[in-house]
C-alpha positions in Angstrom: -70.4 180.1 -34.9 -73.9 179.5 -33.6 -76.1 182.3 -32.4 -75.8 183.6 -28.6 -78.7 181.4 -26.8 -80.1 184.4 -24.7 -80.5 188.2 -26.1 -79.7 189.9 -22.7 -76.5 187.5 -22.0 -74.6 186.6 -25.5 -73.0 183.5 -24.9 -71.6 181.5 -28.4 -70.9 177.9 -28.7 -68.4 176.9 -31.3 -69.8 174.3 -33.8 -67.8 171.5 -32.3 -68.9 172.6 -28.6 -72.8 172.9 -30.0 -72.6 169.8 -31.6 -71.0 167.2 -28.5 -74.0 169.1 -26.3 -76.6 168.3 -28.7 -75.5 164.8 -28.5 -74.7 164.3 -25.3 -70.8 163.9 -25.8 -68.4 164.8 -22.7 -67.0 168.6 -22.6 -64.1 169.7 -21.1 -63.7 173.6 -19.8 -60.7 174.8 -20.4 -59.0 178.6 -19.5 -57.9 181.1 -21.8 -55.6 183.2 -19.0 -53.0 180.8 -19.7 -52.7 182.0 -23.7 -52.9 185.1 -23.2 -51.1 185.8 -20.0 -49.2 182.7 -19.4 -47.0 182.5 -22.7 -46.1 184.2 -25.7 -46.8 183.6 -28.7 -46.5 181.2 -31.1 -45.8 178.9 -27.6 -49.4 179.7 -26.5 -51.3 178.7 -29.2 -49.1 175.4 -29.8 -50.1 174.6 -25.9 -53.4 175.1 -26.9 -53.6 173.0 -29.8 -52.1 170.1 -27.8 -54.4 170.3 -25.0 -57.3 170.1 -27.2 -56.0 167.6 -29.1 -55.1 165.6 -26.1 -58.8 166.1 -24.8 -60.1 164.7 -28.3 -57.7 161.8 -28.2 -59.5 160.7 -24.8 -62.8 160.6 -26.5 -64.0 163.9 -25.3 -64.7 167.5 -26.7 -62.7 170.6 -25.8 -64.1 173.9 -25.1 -61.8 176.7 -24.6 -63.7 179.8 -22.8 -63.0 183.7 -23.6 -64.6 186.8 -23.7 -64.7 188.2 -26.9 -65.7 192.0 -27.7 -68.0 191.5 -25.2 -69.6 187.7 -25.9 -68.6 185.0 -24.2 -67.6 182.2 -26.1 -67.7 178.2 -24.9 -65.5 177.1 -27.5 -63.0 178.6 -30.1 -62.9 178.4 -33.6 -59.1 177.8 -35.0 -59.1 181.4 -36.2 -60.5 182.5 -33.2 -57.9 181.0 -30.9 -55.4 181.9 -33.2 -56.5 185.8 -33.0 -56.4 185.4 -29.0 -53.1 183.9 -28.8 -51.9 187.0 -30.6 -53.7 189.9 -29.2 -52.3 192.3 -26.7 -54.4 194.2 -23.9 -56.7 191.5 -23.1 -58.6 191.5 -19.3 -57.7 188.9 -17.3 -61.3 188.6 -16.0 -63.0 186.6 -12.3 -65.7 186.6 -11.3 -65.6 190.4 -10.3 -65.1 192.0 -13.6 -66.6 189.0 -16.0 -69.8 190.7 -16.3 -67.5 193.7 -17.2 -65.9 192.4 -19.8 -69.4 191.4 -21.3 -71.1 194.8 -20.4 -68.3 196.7 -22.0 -68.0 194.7 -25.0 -64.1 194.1 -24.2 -61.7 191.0 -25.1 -60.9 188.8 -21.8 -59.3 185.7 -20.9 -60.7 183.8 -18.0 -59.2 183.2 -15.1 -59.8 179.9 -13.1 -63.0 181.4 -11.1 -64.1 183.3 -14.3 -63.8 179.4 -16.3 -65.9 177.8 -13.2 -68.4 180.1 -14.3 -69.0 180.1 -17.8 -68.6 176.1 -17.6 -71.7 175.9 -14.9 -73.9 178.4 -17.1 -73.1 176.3 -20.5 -73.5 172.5 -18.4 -69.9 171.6 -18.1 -69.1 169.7 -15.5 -65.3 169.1 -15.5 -62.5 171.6 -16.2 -58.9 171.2 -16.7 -56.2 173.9 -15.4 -52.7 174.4 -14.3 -52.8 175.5 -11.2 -55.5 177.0 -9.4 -54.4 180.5 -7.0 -55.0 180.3 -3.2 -54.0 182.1 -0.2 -50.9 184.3 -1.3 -48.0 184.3 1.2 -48.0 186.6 3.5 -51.7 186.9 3.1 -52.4 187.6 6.9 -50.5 191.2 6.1 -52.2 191.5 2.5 -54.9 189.4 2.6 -54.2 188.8 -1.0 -56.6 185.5 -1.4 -57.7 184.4 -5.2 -61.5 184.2 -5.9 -60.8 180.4 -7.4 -61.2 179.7 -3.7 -64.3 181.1 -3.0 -65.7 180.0 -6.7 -65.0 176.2 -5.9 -66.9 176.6 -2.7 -69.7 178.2 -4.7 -69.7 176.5 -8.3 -70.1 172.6 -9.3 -67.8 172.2 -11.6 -64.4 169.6 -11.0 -61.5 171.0 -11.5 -58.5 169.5 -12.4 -54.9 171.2 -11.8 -51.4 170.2 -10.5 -52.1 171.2 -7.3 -51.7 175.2 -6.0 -49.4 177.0 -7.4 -46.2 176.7 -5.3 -45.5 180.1 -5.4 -48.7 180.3 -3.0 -48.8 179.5 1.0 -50.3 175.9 0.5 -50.9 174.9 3.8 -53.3 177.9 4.3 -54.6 177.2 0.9 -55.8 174.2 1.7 -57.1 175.3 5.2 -59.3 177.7 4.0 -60.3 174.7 1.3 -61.5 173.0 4.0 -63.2 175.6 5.5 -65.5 176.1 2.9 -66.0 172.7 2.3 -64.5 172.0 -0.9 -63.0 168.4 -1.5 -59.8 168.1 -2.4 -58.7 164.7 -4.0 -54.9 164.1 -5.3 -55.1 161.9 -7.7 -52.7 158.3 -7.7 -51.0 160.1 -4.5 -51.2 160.4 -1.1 -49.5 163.9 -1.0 -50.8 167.1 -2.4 -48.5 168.2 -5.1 -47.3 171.7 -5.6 -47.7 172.4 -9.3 -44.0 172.1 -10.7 -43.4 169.7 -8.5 -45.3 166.2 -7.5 -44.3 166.5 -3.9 -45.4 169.3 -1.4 -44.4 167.6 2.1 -48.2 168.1 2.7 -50.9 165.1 2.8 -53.5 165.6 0.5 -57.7 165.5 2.3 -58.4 162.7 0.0 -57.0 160.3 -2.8 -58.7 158.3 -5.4 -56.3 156.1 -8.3 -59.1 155.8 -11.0 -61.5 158.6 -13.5 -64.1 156.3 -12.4 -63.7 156.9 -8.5 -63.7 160.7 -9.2 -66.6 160.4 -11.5 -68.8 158.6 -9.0 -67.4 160.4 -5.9 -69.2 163.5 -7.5 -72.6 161.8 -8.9 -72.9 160.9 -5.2 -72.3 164.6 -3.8 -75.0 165.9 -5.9 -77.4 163.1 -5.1 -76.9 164.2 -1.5 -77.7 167.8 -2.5 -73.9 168.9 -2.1 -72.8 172.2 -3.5 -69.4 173.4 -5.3 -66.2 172.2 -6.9 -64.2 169.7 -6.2 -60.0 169.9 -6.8 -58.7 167.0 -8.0 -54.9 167.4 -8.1 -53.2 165.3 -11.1 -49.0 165.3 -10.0 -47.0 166.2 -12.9 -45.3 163.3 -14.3 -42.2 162.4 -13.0 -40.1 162.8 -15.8 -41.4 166.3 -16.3 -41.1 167.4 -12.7 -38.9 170.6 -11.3 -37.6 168.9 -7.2 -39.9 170.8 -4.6 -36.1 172.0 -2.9 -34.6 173.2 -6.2 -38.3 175.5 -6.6 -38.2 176.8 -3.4 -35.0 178.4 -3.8 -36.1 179.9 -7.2 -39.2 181.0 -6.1 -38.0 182.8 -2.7 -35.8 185.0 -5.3 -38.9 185.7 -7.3 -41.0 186.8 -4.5 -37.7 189.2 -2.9 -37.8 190.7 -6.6 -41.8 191.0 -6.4 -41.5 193.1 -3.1 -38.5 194.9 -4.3 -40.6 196.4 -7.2 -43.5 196.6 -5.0 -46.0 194.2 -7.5 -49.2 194.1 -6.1 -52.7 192.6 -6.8 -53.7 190.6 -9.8 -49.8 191.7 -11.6 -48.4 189.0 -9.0 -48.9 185.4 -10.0 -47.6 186.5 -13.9 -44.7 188.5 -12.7 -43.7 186.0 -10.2 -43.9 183.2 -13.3 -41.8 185.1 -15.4 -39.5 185.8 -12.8 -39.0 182.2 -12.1 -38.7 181.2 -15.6 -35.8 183.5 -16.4 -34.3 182.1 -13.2 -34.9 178.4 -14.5 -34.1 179.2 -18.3 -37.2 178.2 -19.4 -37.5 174.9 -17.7 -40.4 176.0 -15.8 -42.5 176.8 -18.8 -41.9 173.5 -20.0 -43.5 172.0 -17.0 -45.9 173.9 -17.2 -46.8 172.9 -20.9 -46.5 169.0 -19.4 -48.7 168.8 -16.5 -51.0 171.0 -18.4 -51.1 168.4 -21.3 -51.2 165.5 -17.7 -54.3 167.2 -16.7 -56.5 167.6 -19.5 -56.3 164.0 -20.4 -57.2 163.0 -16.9 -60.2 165.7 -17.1 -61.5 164.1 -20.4 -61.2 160.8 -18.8 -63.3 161.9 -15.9 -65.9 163.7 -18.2 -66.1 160.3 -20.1 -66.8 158.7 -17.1 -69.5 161.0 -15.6 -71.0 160.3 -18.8 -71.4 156.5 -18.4 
């Protein structure tokens, strides 16, 4: 591991991570929520393997993001990501509570916002998710609305997902997306999909069908002085899809249970996943794991591009 760059904020680069930016080689940001709070282990770190493995395969270089006791890494080492994929108690961090995690010298895994982040402060300009969180429903009651919408409005960094998660209110997700002028482009689609599934009956703001389109779409918002994100939403493959009709119904139950045990706050979006993948035996998961896998290749094919 190299040495933190900066003795009041200590930030390490793995060796592979220090070596593509001495060179010049495309990075990919990836999350570290989805080991530790989106799967058990050993199914989390096997996920993480493949993505990174996908990401090299496309000609680009992976760099996983955590806090660890208190330093915030841009990369993992194998033991390193091994060691988070099976430690318990570990922060799910955003931007409210990064610089707490640091401060405190605690373990956490970042969240979407949190990733957006680290990525800008290390030079990363693409990141590859899941899903990103939005407007919860029944948000004009709660106003339960992530930060990852806010941070793509704030931080230039694409970010590539399957769309919002579907347990969210998607419509209003993408209204207040709009509102802070954040693109949104669905990639090889006219219509936003909604994370397990490749349909959400909503048309997507914009559509490009090439890495190269999204690559140069960007280069020309920040030669026009444009700030923030941009969502590019990658539709599960088809093959690996769950029908938008069949998720509704599983996710309705999942939210009746949510306000039956009266989940609140950042305990939603994982109990509401687990929820629905004991209701789908586990096929959800698997979905997961594929568009996942779907959207890191297309975020190392983008970083390629930017760098050409």
């Amino acid at each position: 591991m190299t040495k933190p760059i900066s003795p009041l904020l200590p930030i390490a680069y793995s060796k592979e991570v220090a070596s593509a930016k001495q060179r010049g080689a495309p990075l990919v940001a990836l999350e570290s929520t989805i080991i530790t709070h989106g799967m058990p282990y050993p199914g989390n770190i096997e996920m993480a393997r493949s993505v990174e493995a996908i990401i090299r395969e496309q000609g680009a270089v992976p760099a996983t993001i955590a806090v660890i006791h208190g330093t915030l890494h841009i990369g993992l080492e194998a033991a390193e990501l091994e060691q988070l994929a099976k430690a318990t108690e570990v922060m799910k961090v955003s931007r409210a509570d990064l610089a707490f995690a640091i401060a405190e010298r605690r373990t956490g895994a970042t969240t979407v916002a949190a990733t957006m982040i680290a990525a800008s402060r290390a030079g990363i300009r693409v990141f590859a998710t899941g899903g990103i969180g939005g407007v919860h429903r029944g948000a004009e009651e709660s106003f339960d609305i992530s930060a990852d919408l806010e941070e793509l409005a704030r931080t230039g960094v694409i970010v590539v997902c399957a769309g919002a998660k579907a347990i969210l209110d998607i419509p209003k997700t993408l209204e207040v997306l709009e509102t802070r002028g954040v693109p949104v482009v669905t990639y090889e689609s006219e219509e936003f999909p909604a994370f397990w599934s490749r349909s959400s009956g909503i048309s997507s703001p914009l559509s490009l069908n090439s890495p190269a389109a999204i690559a140069n779409f960007q280069t020309v918002r920040e030669q026009l002085g444009i700030d923030g994100g941009m969502l590019v939403a990658n539709p599960v493959p088809e093959a690996d899809e769950i029908a938008r009709e069949e998720m509704e119904i599983y996710i309705e139950r999942a939210l009746d249970s949510a306000e039956r045990d009266e989940v609140t706050g950042k305990a939603v979006t994982p109990y509401l996943l687990s929820t629905i993948f004991d209701l789908t035996d586990g096929q959800s998961l698997k979905t997961n794991i594929a568009l996942v896998e779907n959207n890191a290749r297309l975020a190392a094919e983008i970083a390629v591009a930017l760098g050409e």
